[in-house]
mmCIF file as Biopython writes it, N, C-alpha, C and O atoms, coordinates in Angstrom:
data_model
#
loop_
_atom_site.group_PDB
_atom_site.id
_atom_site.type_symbol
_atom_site.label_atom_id
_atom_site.label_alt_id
_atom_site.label_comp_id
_atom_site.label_asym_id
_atom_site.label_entity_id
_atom_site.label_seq_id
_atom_site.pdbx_PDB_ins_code
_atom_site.Cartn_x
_atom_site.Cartn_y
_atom_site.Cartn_z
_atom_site.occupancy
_atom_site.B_iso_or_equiv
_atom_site.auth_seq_id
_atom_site.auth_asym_id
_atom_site.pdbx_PDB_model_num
ATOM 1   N N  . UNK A ? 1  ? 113.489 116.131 112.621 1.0 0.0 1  A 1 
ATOM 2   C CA . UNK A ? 1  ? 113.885 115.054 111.741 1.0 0.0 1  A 1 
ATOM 3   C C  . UNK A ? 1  ? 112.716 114.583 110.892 1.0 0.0 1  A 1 
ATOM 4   O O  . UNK A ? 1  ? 111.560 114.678 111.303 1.0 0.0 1  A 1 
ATOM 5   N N  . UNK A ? 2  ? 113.012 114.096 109.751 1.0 0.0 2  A 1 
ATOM 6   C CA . UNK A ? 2  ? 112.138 113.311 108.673 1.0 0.0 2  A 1 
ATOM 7   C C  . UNK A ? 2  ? 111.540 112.414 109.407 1.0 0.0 2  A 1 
ATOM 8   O O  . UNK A ? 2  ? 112.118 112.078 110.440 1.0 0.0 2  A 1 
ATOM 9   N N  . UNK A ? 3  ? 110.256 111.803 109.078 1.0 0.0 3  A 1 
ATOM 10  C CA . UNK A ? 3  ? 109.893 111.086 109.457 1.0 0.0 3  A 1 
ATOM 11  C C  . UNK A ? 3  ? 109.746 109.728 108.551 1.0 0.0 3  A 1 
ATOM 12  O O  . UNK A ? 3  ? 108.949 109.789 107.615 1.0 0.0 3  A 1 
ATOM 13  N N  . UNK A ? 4  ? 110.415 108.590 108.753 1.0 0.0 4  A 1 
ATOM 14  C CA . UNK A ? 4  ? 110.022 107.689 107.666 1.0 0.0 4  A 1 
ATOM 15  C C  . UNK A ? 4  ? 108.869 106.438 107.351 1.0 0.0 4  A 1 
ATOM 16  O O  . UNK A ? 4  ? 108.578 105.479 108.066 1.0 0.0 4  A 1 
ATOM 17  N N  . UNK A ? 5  ? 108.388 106.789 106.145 1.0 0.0 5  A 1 
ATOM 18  C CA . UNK A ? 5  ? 107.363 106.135 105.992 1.0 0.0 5  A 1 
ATOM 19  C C  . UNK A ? 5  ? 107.667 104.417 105.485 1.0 0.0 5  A 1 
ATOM 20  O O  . UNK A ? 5  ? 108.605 103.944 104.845 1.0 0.0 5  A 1 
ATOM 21  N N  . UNK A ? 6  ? 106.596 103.850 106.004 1.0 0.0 6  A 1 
ATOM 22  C CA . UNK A ? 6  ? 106.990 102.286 104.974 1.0 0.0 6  A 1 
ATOM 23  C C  . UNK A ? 6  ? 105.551 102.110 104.732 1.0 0.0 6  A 1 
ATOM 24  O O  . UNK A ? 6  ? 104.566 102.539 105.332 1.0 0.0 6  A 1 
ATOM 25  N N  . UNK A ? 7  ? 105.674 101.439 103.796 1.0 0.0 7  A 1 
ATOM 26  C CA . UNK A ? 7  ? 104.927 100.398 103.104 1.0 0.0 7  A 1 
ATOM 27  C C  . UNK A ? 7  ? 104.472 99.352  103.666 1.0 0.0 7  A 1 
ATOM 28  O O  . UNK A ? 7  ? 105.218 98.373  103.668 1.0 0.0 7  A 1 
ATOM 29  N N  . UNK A ? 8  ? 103.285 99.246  104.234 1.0 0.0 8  A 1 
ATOM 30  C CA . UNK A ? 8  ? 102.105 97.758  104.673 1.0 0.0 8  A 1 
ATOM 31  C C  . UNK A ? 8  ? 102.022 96.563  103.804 1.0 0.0 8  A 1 
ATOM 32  O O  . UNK A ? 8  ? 101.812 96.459  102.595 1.0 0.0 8  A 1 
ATOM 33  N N  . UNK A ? 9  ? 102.202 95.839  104.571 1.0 0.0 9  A 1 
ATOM 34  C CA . UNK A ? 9  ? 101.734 94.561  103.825 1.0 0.0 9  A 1 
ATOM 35  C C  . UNK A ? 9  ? 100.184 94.413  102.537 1.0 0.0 9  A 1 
ATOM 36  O O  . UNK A ? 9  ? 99.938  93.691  101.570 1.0 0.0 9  A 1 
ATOM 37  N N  . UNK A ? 10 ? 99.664  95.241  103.062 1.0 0.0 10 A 1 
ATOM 38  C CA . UNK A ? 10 ? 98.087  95.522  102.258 1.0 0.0 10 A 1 
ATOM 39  C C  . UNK A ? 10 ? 98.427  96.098  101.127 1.0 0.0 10 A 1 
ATOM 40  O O  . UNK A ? 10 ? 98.349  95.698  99.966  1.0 0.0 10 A 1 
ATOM 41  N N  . UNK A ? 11 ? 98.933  97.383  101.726 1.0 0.0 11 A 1 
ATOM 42  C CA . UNK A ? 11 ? 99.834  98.346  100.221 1.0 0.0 11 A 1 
ATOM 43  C C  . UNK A ? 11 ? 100.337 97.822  99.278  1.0 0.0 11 A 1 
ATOM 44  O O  . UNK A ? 11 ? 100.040 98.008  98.098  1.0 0.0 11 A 1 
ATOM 45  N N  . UNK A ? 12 ? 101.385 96.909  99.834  1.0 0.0 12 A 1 
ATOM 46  C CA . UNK A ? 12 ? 101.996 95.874  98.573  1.0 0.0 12 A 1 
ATOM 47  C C  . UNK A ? 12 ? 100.829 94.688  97.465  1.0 0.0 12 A 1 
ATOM 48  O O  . UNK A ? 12 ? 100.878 94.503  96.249  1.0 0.0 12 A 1 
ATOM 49  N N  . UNK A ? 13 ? 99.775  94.016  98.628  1.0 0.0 13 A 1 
ATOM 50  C CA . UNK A ? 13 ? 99.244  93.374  97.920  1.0 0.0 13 A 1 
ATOM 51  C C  . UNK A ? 13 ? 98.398  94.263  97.048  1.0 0.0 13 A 1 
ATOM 52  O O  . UNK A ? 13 ? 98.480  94.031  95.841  1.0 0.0 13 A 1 
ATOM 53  N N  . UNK A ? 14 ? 97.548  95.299  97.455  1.0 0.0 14 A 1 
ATOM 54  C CA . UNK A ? 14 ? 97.308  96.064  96.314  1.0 0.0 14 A 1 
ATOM 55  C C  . UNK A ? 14 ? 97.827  96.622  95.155  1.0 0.0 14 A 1 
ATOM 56  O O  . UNK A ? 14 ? 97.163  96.726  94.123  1.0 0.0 14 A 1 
ATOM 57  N N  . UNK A ? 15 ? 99.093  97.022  95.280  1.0 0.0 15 A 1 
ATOM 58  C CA . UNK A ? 15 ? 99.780  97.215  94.202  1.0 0.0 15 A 1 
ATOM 59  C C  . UNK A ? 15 ? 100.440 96.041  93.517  1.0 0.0 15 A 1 
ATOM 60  O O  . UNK A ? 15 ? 100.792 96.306  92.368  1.0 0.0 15 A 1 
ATOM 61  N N  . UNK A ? 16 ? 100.658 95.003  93.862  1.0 0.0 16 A 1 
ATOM 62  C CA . UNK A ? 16 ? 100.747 93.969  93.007  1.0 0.0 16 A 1 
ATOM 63  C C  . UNK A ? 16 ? 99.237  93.660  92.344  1.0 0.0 16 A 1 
ATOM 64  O O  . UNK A ? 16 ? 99.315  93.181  91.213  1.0 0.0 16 A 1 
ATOM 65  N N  . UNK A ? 17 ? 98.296  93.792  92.697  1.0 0.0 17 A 1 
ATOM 66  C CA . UNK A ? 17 ? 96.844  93.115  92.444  1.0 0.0 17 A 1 
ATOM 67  C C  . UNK A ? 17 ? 96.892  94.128  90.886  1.0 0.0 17 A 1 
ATOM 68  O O  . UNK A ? 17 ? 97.145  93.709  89.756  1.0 0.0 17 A 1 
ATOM 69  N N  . UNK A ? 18 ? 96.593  95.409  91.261  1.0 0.0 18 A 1 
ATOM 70  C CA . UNK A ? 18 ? 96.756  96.679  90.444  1.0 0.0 18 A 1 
ATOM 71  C C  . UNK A ? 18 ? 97.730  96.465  89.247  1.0 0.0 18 A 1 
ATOM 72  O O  . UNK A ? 18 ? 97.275  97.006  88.239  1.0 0.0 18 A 1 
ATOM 73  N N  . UNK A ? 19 ? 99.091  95.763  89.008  1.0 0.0 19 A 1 
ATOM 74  C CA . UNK A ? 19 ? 99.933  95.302  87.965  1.0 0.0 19 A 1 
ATOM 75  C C  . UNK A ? 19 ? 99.548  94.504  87.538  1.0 0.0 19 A 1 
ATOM 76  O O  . UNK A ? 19 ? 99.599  94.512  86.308  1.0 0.0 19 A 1 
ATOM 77  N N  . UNK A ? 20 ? 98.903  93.274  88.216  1.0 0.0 20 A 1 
ATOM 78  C CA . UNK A ? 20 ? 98.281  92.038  87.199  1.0 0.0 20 A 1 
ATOM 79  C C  . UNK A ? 20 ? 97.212  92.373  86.600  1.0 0.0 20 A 1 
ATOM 80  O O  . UNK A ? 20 ? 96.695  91.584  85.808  1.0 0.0 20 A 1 
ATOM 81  N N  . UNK A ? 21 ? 96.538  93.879  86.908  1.0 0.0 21 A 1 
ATOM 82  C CA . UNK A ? 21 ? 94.975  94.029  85.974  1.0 0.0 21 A 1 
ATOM 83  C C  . UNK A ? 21 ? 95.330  94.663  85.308  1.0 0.0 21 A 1 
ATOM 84  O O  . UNK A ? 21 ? 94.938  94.518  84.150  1.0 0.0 21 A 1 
ATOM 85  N N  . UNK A ? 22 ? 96.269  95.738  85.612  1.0 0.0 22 A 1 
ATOM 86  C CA . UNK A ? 22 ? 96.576  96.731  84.558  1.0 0.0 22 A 1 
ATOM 87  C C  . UNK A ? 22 ? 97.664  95.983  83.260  1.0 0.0 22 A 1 
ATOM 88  O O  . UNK A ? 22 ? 97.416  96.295  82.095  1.0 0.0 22 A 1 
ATOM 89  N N  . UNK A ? 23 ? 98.833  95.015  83.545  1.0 0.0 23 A 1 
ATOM 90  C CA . UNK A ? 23 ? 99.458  94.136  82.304  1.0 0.0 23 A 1 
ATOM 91  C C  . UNK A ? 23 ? 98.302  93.719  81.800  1.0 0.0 23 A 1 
ATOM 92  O O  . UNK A ? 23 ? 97.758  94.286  80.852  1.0 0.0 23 A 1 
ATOM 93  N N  . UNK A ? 24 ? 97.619  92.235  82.655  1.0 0.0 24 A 1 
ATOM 94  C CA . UNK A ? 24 ? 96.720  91.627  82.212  1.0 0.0 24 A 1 
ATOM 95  C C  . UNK A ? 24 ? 95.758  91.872  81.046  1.0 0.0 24 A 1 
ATOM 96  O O  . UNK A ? 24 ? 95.605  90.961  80.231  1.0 0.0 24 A 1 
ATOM 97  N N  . UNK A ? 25 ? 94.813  93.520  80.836  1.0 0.0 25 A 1 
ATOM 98  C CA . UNK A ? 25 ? 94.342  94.224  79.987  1.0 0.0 25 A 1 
ATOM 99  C C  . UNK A ? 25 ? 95.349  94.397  78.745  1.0 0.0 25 A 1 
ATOM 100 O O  . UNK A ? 25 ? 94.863  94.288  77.619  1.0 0.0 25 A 1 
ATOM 101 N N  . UNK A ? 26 ? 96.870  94.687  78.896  1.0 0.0 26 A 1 
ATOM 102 C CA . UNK A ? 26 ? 97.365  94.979  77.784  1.0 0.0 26 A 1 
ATOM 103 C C  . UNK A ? 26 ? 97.722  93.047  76.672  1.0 0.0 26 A 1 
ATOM 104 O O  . UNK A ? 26 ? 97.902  92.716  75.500  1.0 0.0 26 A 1 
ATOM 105 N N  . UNK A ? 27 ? 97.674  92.669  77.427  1.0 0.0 27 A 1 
ATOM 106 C CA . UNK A ? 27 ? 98.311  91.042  77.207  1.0 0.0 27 A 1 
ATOM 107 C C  . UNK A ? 27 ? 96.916  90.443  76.600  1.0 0.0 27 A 1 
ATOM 108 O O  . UNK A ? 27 ? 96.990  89.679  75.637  1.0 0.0 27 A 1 
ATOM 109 N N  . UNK A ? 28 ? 95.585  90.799  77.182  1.0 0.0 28 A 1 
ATOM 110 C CA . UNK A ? 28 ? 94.808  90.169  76.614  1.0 0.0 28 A 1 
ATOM 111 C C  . UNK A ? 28 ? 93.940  91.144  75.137  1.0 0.0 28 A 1 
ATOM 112 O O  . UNK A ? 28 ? 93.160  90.699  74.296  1.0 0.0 28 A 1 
ATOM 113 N N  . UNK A ? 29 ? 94.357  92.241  75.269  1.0 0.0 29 A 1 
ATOM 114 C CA . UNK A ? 29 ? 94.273  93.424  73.787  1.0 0.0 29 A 1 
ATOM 115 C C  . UNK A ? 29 ? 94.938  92.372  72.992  1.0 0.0 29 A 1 
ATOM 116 O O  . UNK A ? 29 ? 94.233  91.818  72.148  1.0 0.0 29 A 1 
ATOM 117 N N  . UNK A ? 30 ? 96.221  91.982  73.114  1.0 0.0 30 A 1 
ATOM 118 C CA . UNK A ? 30 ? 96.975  92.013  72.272  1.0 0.0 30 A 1 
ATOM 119 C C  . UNK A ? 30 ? 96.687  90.380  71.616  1.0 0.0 30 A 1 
ATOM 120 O O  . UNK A ? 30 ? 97.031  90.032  70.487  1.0 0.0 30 A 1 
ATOM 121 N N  . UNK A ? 31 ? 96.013  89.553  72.575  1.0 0.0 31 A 1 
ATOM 122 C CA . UNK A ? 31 ? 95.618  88.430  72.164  1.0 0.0 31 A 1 
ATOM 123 C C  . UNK A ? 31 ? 93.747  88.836  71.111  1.0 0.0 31 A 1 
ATOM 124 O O  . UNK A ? 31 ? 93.470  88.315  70.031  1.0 0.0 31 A 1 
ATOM 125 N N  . UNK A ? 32 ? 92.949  89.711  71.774  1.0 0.0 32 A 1 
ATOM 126 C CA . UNK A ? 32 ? 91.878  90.012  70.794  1.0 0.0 32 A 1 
ATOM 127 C C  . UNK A ? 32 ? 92.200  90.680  69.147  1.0 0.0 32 A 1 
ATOM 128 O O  . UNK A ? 32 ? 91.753  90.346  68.050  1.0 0.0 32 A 1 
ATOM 129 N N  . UNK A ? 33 ? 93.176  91.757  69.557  1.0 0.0 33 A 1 
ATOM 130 C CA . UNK A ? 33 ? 93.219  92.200  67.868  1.0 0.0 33 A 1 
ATOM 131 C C  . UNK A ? 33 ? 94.034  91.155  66.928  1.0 0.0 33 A 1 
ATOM 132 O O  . UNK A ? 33 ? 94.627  91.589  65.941  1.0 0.0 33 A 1 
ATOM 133 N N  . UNK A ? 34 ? 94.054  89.761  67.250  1.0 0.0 34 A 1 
ATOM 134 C CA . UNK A ? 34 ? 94.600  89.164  66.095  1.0 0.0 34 A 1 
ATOM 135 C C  . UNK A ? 34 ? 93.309  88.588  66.267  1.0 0.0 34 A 1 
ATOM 136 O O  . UNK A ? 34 ? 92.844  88.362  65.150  1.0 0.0 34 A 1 
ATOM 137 N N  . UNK A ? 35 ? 92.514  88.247  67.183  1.0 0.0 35 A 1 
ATOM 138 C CA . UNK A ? 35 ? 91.348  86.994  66.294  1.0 0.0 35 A 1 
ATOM 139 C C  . UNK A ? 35 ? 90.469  87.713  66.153  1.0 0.0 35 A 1 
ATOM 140 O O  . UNK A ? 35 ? 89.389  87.131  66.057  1.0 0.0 35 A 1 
ATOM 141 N N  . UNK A ? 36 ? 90.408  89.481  66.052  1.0 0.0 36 A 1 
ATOM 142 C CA . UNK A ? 36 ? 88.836  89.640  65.981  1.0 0.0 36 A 1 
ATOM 143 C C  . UNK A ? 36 ? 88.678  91.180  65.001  1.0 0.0 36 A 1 
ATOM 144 O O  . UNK A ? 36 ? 89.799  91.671  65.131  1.0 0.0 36 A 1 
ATOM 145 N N  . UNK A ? 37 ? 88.065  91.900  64.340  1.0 0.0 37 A 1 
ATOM 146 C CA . UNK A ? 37 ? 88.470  92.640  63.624  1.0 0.0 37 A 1 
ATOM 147 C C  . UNK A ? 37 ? 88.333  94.302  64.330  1.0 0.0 37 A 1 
ATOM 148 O O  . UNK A ? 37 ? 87.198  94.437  64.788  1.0 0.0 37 A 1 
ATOM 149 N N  . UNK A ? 38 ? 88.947  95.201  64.466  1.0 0.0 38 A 1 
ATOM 150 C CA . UNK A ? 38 ? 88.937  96.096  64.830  1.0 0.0 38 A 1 
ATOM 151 C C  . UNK A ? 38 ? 86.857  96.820  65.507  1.0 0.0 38 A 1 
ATOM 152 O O  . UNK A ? 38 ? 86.510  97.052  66.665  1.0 0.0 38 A 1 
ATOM 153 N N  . UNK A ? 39 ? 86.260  96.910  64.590  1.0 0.0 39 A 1 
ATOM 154 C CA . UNK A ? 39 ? 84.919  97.352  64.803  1.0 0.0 39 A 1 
ATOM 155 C C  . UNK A ? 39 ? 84.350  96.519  65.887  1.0 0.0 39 A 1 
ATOM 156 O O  . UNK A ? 39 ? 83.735  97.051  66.811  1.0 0.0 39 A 1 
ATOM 157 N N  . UNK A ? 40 ? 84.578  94.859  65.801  1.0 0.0 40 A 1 
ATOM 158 C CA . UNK A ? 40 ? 83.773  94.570  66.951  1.0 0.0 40 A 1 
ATOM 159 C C  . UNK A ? 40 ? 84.724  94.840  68.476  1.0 0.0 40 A 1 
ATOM 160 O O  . UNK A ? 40 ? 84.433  95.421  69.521  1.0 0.0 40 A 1 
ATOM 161 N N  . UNK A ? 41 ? 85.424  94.433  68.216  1.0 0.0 41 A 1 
ATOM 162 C CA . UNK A ? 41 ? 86.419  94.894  69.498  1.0 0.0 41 A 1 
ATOM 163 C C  . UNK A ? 41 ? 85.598  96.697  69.797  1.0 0.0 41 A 1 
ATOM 164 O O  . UNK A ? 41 ? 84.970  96.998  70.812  1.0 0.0 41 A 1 
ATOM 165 N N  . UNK A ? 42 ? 85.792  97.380  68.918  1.0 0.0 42 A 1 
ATOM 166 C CA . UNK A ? 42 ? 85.247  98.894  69.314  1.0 0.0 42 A 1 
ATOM 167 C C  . UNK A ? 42 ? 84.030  99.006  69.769  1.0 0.0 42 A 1 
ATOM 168 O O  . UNK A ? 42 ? 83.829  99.513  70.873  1.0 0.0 42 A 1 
ATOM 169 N N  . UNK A ? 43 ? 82.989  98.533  68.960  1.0 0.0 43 A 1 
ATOM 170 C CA . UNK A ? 43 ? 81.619  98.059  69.712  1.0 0.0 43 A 1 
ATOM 171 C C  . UNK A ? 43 ? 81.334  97.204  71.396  1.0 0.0 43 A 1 
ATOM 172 O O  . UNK A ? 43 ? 80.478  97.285  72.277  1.0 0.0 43 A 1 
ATOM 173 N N  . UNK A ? 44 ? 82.544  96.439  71.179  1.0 0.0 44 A 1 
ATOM 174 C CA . UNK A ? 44 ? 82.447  95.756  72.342  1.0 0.0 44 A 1 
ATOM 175 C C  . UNK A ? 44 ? 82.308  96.364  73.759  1.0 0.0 44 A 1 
ATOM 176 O O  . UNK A ? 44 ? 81.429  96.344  74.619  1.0 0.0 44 A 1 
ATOM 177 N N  . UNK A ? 45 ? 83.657  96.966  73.635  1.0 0.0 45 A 1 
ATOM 178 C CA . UNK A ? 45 ? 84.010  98.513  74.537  1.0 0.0 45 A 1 
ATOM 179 C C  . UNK A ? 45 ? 82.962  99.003  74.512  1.0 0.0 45 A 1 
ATOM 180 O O  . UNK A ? 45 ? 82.469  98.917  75.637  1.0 0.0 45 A 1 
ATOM 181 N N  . UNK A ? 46 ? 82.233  99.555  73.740  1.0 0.0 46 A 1 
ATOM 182 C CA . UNK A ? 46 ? 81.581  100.571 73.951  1.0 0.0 46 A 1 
ATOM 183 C C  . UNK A ? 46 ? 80.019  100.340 74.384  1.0 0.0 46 A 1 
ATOM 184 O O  . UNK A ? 46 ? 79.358  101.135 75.051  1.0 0.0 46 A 1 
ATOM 185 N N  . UNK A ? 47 ? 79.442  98.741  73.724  1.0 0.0 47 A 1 
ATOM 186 C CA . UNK A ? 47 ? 78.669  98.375  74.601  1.0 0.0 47 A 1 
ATOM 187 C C  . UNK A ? 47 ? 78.352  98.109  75.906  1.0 0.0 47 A 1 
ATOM 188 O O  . UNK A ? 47 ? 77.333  98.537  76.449  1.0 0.0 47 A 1 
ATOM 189 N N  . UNK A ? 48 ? 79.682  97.002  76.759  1.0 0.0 48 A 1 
ATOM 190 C CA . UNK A ? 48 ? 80.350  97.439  77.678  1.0 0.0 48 A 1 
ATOM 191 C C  . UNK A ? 48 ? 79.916  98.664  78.793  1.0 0.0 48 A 1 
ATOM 192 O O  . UNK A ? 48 ? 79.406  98.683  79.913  1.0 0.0 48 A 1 
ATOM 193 N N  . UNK A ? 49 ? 80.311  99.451  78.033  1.0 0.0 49 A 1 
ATOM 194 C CA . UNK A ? 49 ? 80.236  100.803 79.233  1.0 0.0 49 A 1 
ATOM 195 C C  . UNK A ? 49 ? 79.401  101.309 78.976  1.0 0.0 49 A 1 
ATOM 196 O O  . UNK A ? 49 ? 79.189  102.263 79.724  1.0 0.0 49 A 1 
ATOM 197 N N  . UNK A ? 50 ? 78.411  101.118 77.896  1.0 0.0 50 A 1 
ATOM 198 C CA . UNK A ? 50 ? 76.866  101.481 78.123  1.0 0.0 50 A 1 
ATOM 199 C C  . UNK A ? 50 ? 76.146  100.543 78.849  1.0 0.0 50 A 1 
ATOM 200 O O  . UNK A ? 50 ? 75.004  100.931 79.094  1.0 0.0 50 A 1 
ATOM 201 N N  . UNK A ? 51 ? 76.432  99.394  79.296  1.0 0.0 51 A 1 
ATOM 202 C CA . UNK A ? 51 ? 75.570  98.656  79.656  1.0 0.0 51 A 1 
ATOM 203 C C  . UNK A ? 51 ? 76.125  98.912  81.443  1.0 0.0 51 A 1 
ATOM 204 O O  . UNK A ? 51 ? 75.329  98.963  82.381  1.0 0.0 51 A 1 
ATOM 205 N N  . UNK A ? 52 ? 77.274  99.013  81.549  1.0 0.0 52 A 1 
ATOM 206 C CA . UNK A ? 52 ? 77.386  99.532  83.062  1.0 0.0 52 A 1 
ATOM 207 C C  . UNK A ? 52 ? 77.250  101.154 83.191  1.0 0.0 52 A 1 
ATOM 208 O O  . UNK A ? 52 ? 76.654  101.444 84.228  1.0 0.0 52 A 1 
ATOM 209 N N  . UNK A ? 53 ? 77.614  102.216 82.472  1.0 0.0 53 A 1 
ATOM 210 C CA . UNK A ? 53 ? 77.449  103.079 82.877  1.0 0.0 53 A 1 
ATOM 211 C C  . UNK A ? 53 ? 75.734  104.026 83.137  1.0 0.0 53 A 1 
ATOM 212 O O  . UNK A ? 53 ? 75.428  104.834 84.014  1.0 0.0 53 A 1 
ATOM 213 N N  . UNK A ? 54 ? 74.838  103.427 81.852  1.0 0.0 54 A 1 
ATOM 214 C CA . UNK A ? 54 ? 73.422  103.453 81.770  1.0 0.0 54 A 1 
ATOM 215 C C  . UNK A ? 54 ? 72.873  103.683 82.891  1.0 0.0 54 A 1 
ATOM 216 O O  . UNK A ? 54 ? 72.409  104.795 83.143  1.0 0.0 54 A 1 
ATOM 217 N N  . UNK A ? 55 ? 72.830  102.652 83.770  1.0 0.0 55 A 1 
ATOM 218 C CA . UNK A ? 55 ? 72.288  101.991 85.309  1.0 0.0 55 A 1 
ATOM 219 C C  . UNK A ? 55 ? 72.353  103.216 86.389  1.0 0.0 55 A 1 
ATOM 220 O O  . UNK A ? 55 ? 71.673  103.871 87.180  1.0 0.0 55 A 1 
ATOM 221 N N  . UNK A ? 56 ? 73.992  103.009 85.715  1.0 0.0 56 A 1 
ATOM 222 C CA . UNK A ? 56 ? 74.544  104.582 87.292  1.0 0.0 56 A 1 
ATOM 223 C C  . UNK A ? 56 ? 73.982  105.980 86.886  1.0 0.0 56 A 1 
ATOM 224 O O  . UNK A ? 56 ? 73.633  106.823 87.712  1.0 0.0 56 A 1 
ATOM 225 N N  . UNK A ? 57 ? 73.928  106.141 85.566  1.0 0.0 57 A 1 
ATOM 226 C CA . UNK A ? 57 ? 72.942  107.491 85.301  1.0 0.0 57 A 1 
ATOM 227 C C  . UNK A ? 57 ? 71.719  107.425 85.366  1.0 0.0 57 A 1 
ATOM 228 O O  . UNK A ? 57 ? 71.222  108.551 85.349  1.0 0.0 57 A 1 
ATOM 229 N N  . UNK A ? 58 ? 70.837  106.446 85.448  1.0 0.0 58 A 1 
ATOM 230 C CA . UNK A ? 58 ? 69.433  106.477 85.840  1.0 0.0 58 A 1 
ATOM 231 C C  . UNK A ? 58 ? 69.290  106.315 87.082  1.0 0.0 58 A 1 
ATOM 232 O O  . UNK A ? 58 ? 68.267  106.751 87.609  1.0 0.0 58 A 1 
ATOM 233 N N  . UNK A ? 59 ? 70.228  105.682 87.819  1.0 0.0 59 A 1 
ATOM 234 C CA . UNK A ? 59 ? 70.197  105.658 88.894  1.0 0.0 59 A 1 
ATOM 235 C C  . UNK A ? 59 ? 70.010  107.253 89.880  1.0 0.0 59 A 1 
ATOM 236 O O  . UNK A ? 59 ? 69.014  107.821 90.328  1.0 0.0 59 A 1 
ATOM 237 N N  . UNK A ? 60 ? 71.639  107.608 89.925  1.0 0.0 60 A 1 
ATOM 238 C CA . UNK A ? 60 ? 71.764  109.236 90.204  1.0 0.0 60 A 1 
ATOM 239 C C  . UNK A ? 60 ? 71.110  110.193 89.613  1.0 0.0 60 A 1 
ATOM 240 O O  . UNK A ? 60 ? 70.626  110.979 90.427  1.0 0.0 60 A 1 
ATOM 241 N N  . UNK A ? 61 ? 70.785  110.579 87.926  1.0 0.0 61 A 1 
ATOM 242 C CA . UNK A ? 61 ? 70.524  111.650 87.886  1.0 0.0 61 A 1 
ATOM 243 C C  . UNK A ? 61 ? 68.890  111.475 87.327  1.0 0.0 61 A 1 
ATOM 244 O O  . UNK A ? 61 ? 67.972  112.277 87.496  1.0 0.0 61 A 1 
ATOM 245 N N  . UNK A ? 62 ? 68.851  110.199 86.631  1.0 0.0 62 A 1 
ATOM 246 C CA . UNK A ? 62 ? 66.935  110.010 85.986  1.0 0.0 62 A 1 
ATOM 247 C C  . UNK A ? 62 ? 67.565  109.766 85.058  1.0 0.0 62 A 1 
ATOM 248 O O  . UNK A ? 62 ? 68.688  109.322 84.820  1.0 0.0 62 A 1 
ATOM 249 N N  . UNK A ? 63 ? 66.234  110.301 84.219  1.0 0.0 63 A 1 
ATOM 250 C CA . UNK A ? 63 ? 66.408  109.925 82.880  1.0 0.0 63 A 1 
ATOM 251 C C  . UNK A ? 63 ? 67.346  110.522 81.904  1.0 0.0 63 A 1 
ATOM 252 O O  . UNK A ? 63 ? 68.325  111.158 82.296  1.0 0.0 63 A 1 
ATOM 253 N N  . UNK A ? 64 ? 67.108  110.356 80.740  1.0 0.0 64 A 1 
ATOM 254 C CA . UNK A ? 64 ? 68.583  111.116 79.823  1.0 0.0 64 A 1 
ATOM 255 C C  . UNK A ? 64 ? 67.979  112.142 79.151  1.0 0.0 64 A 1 
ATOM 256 O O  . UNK A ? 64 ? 66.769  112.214 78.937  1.0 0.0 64 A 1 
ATOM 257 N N  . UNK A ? 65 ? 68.666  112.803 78.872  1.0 0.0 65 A 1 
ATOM 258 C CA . UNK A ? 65 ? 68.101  114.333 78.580  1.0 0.0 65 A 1 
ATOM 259 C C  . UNK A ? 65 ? 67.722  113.849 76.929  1.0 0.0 65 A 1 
ATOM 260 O O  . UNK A ? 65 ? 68.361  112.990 76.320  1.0 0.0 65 A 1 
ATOM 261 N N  . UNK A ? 66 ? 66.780  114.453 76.487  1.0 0.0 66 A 1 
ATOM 262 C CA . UNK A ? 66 ? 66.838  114.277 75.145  1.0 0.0 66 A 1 
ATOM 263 C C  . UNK A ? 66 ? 66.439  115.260 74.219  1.0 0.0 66 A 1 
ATOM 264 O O  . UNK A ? 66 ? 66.516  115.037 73.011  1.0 0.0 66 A 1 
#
């Protein structure tokens, strides 16, 4: 016979947690591209993940190849 699986109490709160960040991101896009103009929003992003991703590559691999 099948065996049936359920769903944990943890499971659920994670996946609810996981819907409010993942809407949340689209709800608050949609509140930046009216007050702000496309380029800084793009810069923003992209500063952003240079300023966290930087760290983790000097960290793990050294320096940056150049």
């Amino acid at each position: 016979m099948a065996e049936i699986k359920t769903v944990n109490p943890k499971d659920w709160k994670l996946l609810v947690l996981l819907s409010v960040l993942w809407g949340g991101s689209f709800f608050f896009s949609g509140v930046v591209v009216r007050e702000l103009p496309p380029l800084t929003i793009v810069l923003s992003g992209v500063g952003l993940g240079m300023l966290v991703l930087l760290p983790i590559h000097l960290i793990k691999l050294g320096n940056l190849p150049i």
